[in-house]
N, C-alpha and C positions, 0 to 999 in steps of 0.2 A: 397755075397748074392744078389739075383736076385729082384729087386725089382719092383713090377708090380702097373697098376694103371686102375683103374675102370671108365670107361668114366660115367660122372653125367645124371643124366635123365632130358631129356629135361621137362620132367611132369609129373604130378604123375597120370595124367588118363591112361596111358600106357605106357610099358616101349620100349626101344629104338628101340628095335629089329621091334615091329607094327610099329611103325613111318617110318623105314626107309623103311616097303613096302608101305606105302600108300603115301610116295613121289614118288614112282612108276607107280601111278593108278591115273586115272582120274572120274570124273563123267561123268557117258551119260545122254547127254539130244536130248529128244523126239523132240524139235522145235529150234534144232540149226538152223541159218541161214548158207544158201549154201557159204557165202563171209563172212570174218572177216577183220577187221583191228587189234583186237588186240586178244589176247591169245593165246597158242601155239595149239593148236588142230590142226592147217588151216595153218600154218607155209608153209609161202611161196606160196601163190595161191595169193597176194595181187598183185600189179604190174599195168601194163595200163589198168587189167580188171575191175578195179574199177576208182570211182568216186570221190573226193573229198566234205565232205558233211558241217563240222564244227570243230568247237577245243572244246577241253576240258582241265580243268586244269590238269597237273600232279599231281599223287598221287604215294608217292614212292611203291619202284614195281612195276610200269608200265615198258614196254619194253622201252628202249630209243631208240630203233628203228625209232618209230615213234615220238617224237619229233621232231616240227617242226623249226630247230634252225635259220633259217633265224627271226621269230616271237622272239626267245629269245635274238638274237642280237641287238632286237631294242625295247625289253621290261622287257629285262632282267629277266622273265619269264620264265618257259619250259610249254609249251604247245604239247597235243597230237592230233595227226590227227587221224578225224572219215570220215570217208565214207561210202557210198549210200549203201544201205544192209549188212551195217556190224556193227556189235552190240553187246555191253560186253554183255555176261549173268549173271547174278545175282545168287547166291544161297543164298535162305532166310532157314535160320536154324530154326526154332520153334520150343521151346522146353516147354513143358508142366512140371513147376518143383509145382503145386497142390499141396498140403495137400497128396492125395492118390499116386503120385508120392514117397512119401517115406517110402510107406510098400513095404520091400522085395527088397530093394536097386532099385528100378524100375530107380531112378532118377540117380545114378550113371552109369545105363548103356545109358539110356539118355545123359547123357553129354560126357561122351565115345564115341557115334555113332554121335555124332552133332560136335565135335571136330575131327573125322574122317574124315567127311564130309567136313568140315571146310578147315584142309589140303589140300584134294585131289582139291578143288575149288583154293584155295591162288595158289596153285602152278603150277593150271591149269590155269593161270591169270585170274582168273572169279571174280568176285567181290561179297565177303563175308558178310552176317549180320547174324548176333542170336538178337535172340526176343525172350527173356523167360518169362513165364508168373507166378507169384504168388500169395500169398493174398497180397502185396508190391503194387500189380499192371503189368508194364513190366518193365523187364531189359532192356539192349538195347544195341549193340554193332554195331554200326552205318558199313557203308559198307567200306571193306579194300578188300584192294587184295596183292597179292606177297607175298615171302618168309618174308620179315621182318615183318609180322600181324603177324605171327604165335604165337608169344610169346603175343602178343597182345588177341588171341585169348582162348589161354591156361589161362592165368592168367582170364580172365573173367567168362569162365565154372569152373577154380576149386575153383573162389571165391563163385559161384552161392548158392545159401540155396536155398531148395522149403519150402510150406508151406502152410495153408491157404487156400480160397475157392478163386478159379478162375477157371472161364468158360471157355472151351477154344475158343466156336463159339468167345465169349469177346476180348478175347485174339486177332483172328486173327483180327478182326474190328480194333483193337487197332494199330498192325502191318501194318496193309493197310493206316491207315493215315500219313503213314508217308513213304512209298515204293514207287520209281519209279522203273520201269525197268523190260523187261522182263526175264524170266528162269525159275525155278524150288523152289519151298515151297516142305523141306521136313521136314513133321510134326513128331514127337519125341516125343510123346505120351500115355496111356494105354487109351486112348479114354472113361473113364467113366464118361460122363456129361448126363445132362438130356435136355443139349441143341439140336440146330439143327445145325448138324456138314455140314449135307449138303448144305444149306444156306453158311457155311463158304467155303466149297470147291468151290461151283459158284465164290463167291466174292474174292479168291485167281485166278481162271482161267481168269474169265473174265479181272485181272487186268493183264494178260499174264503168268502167271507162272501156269508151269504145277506140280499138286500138287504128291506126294509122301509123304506115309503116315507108319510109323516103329509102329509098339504096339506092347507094351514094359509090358509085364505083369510077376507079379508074381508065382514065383511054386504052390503055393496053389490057386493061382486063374485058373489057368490053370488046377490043381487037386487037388481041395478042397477034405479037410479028414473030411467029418463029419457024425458022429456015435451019435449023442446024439442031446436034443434039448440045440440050442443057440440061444441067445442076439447076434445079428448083430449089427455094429456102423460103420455109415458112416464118414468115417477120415476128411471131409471137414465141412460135418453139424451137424454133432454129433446126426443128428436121428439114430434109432433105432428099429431095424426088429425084432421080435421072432417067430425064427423055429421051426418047430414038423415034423416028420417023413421025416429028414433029406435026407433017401434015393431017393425018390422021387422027393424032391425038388431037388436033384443033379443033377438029368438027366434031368429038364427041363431046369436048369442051364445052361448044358452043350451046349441042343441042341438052346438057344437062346445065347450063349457065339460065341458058332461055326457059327450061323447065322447072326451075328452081324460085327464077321470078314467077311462072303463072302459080307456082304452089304457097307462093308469100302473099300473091294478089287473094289467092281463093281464103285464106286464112284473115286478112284484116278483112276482106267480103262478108264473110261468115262472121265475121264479130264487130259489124255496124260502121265497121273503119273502112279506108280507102288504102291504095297502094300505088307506089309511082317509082320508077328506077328512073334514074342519072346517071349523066357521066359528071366525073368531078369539074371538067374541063364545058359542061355547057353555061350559057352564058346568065346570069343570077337574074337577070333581069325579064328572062326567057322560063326561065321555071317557075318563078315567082307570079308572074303575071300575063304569063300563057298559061302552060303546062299547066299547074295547080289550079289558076282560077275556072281552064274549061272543064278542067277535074272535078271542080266542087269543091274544092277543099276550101275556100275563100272567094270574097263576094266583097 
């Protein structure tokens, strides 16, 4: 008898088959620098064209490339060589897990698309954080890079709950105190706050990261079925709307739902980022490697 055996799933946000294309794929970003000292993107342009600028400590998964082992023979250290325009990029994760994040599984594909993301940055050596935000406050998965986070990264979104009322402009204020370093903030979102999001996207740019924004909404919000009057309840404050002549209200719904996204696309436009809405219910393997890649946002 033939006995066979089922390789285990690295996670349970996706199973093996997605993982092993998105160790395939990298992120693009809008304001790489021309010279790198570390990541693999620029592989081999380093040499007498650059400068030597400072060290930084080793974090595992960094290349050992650049360690510089003369400094670890007399400090017993491993330190990484930085030079003059060449610069980690950062991918900041934000991910919106709100109270309203979990109608309609919103927040599982959230954390789907930021553990996606997550991979393609580790392996692109780019240095990784998530900042989730809930009624708790923020989570926080401080920056890692390389293939060994990976499991670091996984066990932090599939431990994640959302819940609760948080802002998200809040949220990024939150993430910004505590962020160095330039790249990319992509936001993991259904963007329904009463905040001002654009105030948050300035203070994401102007701190160097070029924003990118996923909304991530549900089927019925996308195509509300309403035939009768209803009690509306907001999942975060518990007010409470009552409709009449439901048809009406749908199409103004609509046409300020669909105006709401061209006004979040012109906002990550205007600040070097991209924009994409979902329904929660489309299929991961379709956004991931349709959607996004004819997007650009991955390669």
């Amino acid at each position: 008898m033939e006995e066979t055996t089922t390789k285990a799933q690295v996670t349970s946000l996706f199973d093996n088959r997605v993982l092993s294309r998105l160790e395939r794929m990298r992120i693009v970003f809008a304001r790489r620098p021309a010279s790198r000292a570390h990541g693999e993107h620029l592989f081999g342009r380093g040499g007498s064209s650059t400068e030597f600028s400072d060290f930084r400590d080793y974090v595992p998964g960094d290349d050992v490339r650049f360690v510089d082992w003369n400094v670890f023979a007399r400090l017993n250290r491993p330190y990484i060589k930085l030079f003059e325009l060449e610069e980690e990029m950062h991918v900041a994760l934000l991910v919106d897990a709100s109270g309203s994040m979990l109608f309609e599984d919103k927040i599982e594909r959230a954390k789907q698309l930021a553990a996606a993301f997550g991979v393609m940055g580790l392996l692109g050596v780019e240095r990784v954080s998530v900042s989730a935000f809930n009624g708790n406050g923020m989570e926080r998965l401080p920056p890692c890079t390389g293939r060994a986070s990976m499991l670091k990264l996984f066990t932090f979104l599939e431990r994640l709950e959302g819940g609760g009322e948080a802002p998200l402009e809040r949220g990024i204020e939150e993430f910004l105190k505590r962020h160095v370093g330039k790249g990319v903030a992509i936001i993991l979102s259904d963007f329904l706050t009463f905040g001002d999001i654009r105030r948050g996207c300035n203070l994401l740019f102007s701190a160097g990261l070029d924003v990118q924004g996923v909304q991530v909404l549900g089927p019925s919000e996308l195509e509300p079925d309403l035939t009768a009057d209803l009690r509306l309840v907001d999942s975060e404050t518990l007010t409470t709307l009552d409709i009449t002549a439901a048809a009406d209200i749908l199409a103004i719904y609509q046409e300020h739902r669909e105006g709401f996204a061209r006004e979040l696309a012109t906002l990550c436009r205007q600040r070097q980022g991209r924009f994409a809405a979902i329904s929660a219910a489309d299929p991961l393997d379709w956004v991931l490697f349709d959607l996004l890649r004819r997007g650009g946002w991955i390669e």
